[in-house]
C-alpha positions in Angstrom: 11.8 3.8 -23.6 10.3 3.3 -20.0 7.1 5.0 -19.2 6.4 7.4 -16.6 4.8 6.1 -13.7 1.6 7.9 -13.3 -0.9 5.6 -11.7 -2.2 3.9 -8.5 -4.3 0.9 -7.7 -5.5 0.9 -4.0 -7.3 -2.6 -3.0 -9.5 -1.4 -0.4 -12.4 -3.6 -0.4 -11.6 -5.8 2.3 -13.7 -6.1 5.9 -11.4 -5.0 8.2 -12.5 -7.9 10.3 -9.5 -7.9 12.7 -10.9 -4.7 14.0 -14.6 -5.5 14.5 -16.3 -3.5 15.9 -14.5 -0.6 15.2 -14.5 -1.3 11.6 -18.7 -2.4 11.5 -19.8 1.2 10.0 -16.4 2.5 9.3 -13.8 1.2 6.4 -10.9 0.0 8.3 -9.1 2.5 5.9 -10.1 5.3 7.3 -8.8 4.3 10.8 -6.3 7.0 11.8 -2.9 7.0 12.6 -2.8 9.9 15.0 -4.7 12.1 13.1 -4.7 10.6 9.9 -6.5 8.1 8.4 -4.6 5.0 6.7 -5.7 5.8 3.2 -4.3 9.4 3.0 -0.9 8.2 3.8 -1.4 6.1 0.8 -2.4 8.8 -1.4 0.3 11.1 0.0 3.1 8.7 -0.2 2.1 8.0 -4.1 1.7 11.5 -4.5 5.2 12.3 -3.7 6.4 9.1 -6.0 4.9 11.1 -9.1 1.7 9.0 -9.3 -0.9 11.5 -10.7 -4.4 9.1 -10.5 -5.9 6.6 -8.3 -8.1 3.5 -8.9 -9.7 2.1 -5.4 -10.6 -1.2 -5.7 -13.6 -0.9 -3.3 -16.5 -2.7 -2.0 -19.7 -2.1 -0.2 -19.7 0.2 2.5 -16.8 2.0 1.4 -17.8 5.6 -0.5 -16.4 7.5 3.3 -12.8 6.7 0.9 -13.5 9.0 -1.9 -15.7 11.7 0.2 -12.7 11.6 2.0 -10.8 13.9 -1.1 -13.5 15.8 -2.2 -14.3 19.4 -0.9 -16.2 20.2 2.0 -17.8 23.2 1.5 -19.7 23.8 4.8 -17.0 22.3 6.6 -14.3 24.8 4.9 -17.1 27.8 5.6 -17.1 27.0 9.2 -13.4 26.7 9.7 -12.8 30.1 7.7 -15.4 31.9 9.8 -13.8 31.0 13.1 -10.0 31.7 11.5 -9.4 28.0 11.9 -6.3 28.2 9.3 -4.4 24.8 11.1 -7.5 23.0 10.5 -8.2 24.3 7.3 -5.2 23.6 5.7 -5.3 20.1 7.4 -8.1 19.5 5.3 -6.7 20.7 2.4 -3.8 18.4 2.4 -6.5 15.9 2.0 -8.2 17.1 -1.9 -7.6 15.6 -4.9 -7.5 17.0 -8.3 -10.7 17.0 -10.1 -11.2 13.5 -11.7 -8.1 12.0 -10.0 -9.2 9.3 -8.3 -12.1 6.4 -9.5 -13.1 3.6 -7.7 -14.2 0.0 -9.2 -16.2 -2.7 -7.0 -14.8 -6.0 -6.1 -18.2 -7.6 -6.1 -16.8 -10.8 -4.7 -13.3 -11.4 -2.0 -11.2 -13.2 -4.6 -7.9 -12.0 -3.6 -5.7 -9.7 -4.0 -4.8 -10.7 -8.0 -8.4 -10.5 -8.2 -8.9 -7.1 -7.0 -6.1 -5.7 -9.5 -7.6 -7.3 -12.5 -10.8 -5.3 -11.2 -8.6 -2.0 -12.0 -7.6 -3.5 -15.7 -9.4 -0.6 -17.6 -8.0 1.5 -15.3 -4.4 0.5 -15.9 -4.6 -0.3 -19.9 -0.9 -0.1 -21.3 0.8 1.8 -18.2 2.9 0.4 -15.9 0.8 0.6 -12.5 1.9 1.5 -8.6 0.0 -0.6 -5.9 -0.2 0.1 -2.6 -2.0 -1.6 0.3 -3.0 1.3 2.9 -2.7 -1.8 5.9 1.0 -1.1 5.3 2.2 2.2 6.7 5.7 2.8 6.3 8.0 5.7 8.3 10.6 6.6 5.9 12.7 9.6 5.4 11.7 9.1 1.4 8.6 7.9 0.8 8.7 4.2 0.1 7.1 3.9 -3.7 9.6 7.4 -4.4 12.4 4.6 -3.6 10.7 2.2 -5.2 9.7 4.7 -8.7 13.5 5.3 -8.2 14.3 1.9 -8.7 11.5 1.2 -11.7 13.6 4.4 -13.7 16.8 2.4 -13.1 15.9 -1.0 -14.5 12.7 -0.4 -16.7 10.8 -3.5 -15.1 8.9 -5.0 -11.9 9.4 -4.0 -8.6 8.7 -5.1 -5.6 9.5 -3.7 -2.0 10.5 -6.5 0.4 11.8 -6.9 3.9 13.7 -9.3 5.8 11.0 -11.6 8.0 12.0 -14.0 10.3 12.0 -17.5 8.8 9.3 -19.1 10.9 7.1 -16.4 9.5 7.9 -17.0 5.6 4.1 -18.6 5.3 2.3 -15.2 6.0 4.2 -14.0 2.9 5.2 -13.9 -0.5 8.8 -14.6 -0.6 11.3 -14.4 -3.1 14.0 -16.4 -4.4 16.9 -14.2 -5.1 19.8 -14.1 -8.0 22.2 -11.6 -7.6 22.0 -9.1 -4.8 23.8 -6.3 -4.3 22.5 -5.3 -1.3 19.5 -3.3 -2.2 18.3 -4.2 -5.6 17.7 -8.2 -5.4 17.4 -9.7 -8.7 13.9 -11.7 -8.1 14.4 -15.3 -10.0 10.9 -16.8 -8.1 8.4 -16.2 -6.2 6.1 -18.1 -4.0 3.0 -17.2 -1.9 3.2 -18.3 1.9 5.8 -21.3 1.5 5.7 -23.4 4.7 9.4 -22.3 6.0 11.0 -25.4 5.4 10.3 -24.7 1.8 11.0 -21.2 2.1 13.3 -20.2 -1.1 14.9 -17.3 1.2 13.2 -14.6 4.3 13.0 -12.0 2.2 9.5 -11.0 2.0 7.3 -8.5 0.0 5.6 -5.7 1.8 2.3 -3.9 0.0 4.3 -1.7 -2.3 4.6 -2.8 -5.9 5.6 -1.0 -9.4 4.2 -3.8 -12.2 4.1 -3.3 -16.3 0.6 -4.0 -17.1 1.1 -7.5 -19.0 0.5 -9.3 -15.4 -3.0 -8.3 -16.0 -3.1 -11.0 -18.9 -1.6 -13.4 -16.5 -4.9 -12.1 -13.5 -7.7 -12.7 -16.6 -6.7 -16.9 -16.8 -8.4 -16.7 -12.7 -6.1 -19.3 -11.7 -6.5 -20.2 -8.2 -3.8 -20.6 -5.5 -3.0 -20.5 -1.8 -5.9 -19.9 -0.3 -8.1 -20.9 -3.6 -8.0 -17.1 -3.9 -6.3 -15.5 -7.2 -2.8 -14.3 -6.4 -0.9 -11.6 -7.2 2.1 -13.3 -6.7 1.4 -16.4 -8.8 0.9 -14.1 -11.4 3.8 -12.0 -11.0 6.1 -14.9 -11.2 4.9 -15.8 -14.3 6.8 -12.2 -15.6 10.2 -13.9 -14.2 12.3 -14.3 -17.4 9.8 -12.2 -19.7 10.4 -9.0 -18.1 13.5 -7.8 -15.6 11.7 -8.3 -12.1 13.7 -7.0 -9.1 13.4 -6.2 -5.0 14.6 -3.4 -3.5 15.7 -3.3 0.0 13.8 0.0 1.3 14.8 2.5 3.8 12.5 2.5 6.6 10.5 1.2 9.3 7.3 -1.0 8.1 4.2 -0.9 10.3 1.8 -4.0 9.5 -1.8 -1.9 10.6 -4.0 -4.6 9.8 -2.6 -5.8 13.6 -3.8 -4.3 16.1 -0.7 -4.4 17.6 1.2 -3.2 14.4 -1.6 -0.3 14.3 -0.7 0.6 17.9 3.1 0.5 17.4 2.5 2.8 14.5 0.4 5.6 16.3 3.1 5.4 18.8 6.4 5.6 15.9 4.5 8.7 13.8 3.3 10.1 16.7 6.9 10.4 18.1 8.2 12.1 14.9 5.5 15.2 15.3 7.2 17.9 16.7 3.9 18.8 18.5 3.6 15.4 20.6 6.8 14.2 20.7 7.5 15.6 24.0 4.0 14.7 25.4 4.1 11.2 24.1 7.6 10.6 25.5 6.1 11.6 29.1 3.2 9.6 28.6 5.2 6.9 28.1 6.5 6.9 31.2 3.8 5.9 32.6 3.4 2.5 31.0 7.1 1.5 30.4 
């Protein structure tokens, strides 16, 4: 019987050090995209796959995450008092259900394996989504919704992943691929940043996973890889043969907004699909191009 996917693990307790000094007071995942800041895509786009509670993985400096879902009462006042309805409901697309979402502290930057096994008590016997709010994607469906789709079909792993070009297969994890039938990949390996000439294939993973919790026994043995950090991927490949592990090819544009120049391709791509800028941006544009 396959379980219903339910849950969320968010990693956000990174420094956002590619966007110093923006990011000195402010968690780099509550930068906006137009008007939106990068973590409420996240919780929107799991929201729509089904996924009913969030863990953050947090660290210090980060609590402007979760006040970012609760209610503002004096703010709500002040809106309804002026018959601000556009805002209001703005901010309302923004609240989480009571008791929805808690956080955990990553007390120390061990990776991103490391930060999952954070959320273990969190996850317990339920498979788990993860998403990694530095990857926005602009999709007609909501990525995980096509990934959740996929987890219902074949009751195991799944991973979104990409086509990168090959010179680039050592920012990465890549897979090595069985069958393949175009958009579910049968995943037969995996390896974290291979130096291209080692590259099993170009097809990469982007920050959108559906996992069955026994990785997290695989996390707790703390073994070290690229990067002497612990490694999702190293444990992930250890499910390859226990479990039925698979990629799927998603529909959609993937925006990498821990670049700045990913972030600024990305205000440019969302803010081109709003039916109040489009036109505006498109003159602007003008301008520059």
């Amino acid at each position: 019987m396959i379980k219903k996917l339910r849950k969320a693990v968010l990693p956000v307790a990174g420094l956002g050090t590619r966007f110093l000094p923006a990011t000195k007071a402010t968690a780099k995942e509550m930068l906006p995209v137009v008007d939106k800041p990068l973590i409420q895509y996240a919780v929107e786009e799991a929201r729509a796959a089904g996924i009913e509670q969030f863990c953050m993985v947090t660290g210090r400096g980060k609590t402007a995450l979760v006040e970012h879902f609760d209610v503002a009462f004096e703010l709500e006042a002040t809106l309804r008092d002026r018959a601000k309805s556009d805002a209001l409901a703005a901010l309302h697309g923004a609240q989480s259900e009571p008791g929805s979402i808690v956080t955990v502290r990553q007390q120390v930057p061990l990776g991103l394996g490391h930060a999952i096994w954070c959320a273990r008590a969190f996850i317990g016997d339920d498979p788990f989504a993860i998403l990694l709010p530095d990857d926005l994607v602009l999709a007609d469906k909501p990525c995980l919704a096509q990934l959740a789709d996929a987890y219902y079909e074949t009751g195991g792993n799944v991973v979104a992943v990409t086509e990168v070009p090959h010179e680039q297969t050592n920012r990465y994890g890549i897979l090595k691929v069985g069958s393949d039938d175009g958009r579910l990949v049968e995943v037969t390996g995996l390896v974290e940043k291979p130096d291209p000439k080692d590259a099993p294939s170009n097809l990469s993973i982007i920050g959108r996973y559906i996992l069955l919790p026994k990785v997290i026994e695989y996390l707790a043995l703390m073994e070290r890889g690229a990067g002497n950090e612990v490694q999702l991927t190293d444990a992930m490949a250890r499910l390859i043969g226990e479990q039925p592990f698979h990629g799927l090819r998603y529909e959609g544009r993937r925006f990498d907004c821990g670049d700045k120049v990913g972030f600024l391709e990305a205000q440019i791509a969302f803010a081109l699909k709003r039916p109040d800028l489009a036109d505006a941006v498109h003159a602007f544009l003008k301008n520059y191009v």
